[in-house]
C-alpha positions in Angstrom: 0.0 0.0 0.0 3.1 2.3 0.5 4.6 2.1 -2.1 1.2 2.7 -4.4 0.4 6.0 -2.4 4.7 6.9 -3.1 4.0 6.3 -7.1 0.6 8.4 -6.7 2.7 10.9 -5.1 5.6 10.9 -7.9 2.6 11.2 -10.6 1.6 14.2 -8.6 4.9 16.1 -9.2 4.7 16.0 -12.8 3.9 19.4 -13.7 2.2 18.5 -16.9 -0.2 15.8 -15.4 -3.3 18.2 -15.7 -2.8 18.3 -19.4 -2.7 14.7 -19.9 -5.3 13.5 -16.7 -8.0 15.9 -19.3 -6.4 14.5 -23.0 -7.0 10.7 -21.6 -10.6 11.5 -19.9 -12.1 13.3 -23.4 -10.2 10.9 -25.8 -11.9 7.8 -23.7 -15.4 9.7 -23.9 -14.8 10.4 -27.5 -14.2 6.6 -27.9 -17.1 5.5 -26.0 -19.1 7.6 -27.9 -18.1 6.2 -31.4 -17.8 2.8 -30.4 -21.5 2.1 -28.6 -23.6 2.0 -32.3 -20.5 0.3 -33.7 -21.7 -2.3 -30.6 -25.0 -2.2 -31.6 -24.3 -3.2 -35.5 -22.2 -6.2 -34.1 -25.3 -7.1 -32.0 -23.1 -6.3 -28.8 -26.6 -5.6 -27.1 -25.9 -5.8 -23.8 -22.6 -3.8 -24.0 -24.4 -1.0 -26.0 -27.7 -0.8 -23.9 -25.3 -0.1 -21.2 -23.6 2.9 -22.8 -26.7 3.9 -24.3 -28.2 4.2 -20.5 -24.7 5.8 -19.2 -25.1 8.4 -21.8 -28.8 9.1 -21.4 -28.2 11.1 -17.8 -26.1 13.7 -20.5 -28.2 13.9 -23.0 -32.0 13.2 -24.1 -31.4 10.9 -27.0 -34.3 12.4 -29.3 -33.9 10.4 -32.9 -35.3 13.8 -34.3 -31.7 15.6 -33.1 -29.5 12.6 -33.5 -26.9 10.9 -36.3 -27.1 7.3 -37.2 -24.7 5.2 -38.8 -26.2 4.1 -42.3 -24.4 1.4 -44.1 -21.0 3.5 -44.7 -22.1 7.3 -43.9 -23.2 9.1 -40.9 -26.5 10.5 -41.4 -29.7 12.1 -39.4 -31.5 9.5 -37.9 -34.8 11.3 -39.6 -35.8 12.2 -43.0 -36.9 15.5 -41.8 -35.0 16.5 -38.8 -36.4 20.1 -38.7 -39.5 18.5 -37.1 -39.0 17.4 -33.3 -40.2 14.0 -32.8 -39.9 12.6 -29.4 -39.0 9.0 -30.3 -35.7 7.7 -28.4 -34.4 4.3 -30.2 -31.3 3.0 -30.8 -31.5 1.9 -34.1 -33.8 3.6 -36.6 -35.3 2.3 -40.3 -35.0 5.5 -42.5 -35.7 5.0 -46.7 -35.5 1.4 -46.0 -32.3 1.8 -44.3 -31.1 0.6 -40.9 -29.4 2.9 -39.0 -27.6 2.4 -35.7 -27.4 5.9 -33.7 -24.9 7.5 -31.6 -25.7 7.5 -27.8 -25.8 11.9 -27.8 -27.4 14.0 -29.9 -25.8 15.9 -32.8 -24.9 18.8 -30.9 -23.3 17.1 -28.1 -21.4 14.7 -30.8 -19.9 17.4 -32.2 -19.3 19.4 -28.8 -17.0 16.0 -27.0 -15.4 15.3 -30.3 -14.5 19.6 -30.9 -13.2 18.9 -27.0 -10.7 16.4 -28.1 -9.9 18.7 -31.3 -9.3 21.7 -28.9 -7.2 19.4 -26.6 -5.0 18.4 -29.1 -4.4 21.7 -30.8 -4.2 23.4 -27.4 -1.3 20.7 -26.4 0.9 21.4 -30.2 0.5 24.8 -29.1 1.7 24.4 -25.8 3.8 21.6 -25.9 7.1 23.2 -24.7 4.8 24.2 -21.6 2.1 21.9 -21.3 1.3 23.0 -17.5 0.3 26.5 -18.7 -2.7 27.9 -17.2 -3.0 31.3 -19.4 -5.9 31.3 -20.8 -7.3 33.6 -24.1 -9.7 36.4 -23.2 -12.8 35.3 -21.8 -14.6 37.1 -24.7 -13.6 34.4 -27.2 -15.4 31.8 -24.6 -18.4 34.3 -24.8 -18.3 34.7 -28.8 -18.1 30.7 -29.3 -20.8 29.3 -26.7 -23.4 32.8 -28.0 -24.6 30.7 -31.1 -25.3 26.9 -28.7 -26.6 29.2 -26.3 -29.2 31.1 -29.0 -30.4 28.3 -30.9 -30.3 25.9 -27.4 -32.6 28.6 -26.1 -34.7 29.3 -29.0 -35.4 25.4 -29.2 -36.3 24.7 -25.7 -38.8 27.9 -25.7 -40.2 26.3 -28.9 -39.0 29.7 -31.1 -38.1 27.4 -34.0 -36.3 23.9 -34.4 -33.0 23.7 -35.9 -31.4 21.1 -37.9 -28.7 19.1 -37.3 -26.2 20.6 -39.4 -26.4 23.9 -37.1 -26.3 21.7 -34.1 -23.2 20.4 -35.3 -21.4 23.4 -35.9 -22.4 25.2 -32.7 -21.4 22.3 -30.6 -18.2 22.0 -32.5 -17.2 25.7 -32.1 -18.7 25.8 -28.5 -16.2 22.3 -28.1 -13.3 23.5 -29.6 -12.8 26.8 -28.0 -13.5 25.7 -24.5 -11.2 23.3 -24.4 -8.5 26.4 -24.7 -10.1 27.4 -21.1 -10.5 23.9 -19.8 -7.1 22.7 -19.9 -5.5 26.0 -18.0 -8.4 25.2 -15.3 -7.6 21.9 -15.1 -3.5 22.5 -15.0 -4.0 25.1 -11.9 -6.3 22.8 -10.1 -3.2 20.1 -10.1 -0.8 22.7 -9.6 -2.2 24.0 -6.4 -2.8 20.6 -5.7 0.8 19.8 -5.3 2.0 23.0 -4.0 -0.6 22.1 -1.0 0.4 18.6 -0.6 4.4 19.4 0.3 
């Protein structure tokens, strides 16, 4: 038991541990993400009904907002998905297609997989200094989460119902600029962390 709470200690010290504690925790929520309807095609039920439930406290699954897997392309999971429909299924028949769909919506597809994009990008920028915890101006946080925000809004109020192409690009630029705020967060957490521990 010692000697496991001496390695956690020496993990600790390494300054850039915040950095990669973040890269490991999106890219394994990235890959959950892509593998559960790769699951359900290879009739992996019970593994997939189980990350289908996991993800269904984070998001509300509508088919309406979602993207399937069709045969080889990633698709909406509806003909028409400018109309909400409040069916939640994992796999969908669409033009006499099957289609297998990802556990979060389009917007939050886009949003976790822009998070591993940012992480990435942030750490080539960084990487003589990956425990940095500058962050941009705040305003750049406030331009890229203004659009999610507006047509998030606008949706729940019932203003209008957007497709899935905007929900992918707001979630992606909302996803990809936060990251550039998360990381510093995270790298200061750690670093007081340690400076606290000795």
């Amino acid at each position: 038991m010692k000697k496991i709470f001496e390695s956690f200690e020496k993990l600790r010290k390494i300054k850039w541990i915040g950095f990669w504690i973040f890269f490991i925790a999106i890219f394994f929520l990235n890959f959950f993400l892509f593998l559960t309807p790769i699951l359900k095609i290879f009739e992996f039920h019970h593994l997939a009904d189980g990350l289908y439930f996991g993800f269904s406290f984070t998001c509300h699954q509508l088919n309406s907002r979602s993207l399937c897997i069709f045969n080889n392309s990633i698709e909406d999971c509806t003909s028409n998905s400018s109309n909400l429909e409040y069916t939640k299924t994992q796999i969908v028949l669409k033009e006499n297609k099957i289609g297998y769909k990802f556990p979060v919506c389009a917007r939050d597809l886009a949003l976790y997989f822009s998070l591993l994009v940012g992480t990435i990008c942030w750490g080539f920028i960084n990487r003589k200094n990956l425990s940095a915890i500058t962050q941009p101006p705040f305003i750049f946080l406030v331009f890229a989460l203004l659009p999610l925000g507006i047509d998030g809004s606008a949706q729940f109020l019932g203003l209008w119902e957007s497709s899935n192409l905007i929900r992918l690009l707001t979630g992606f630029l909302a996803g990809f600029v936060c990251a550039f705020y998360a990381i510093p967060i995270f790298n200061f957490i750690f670093k007081n962390s340690l400076e606290v521990s000795r």
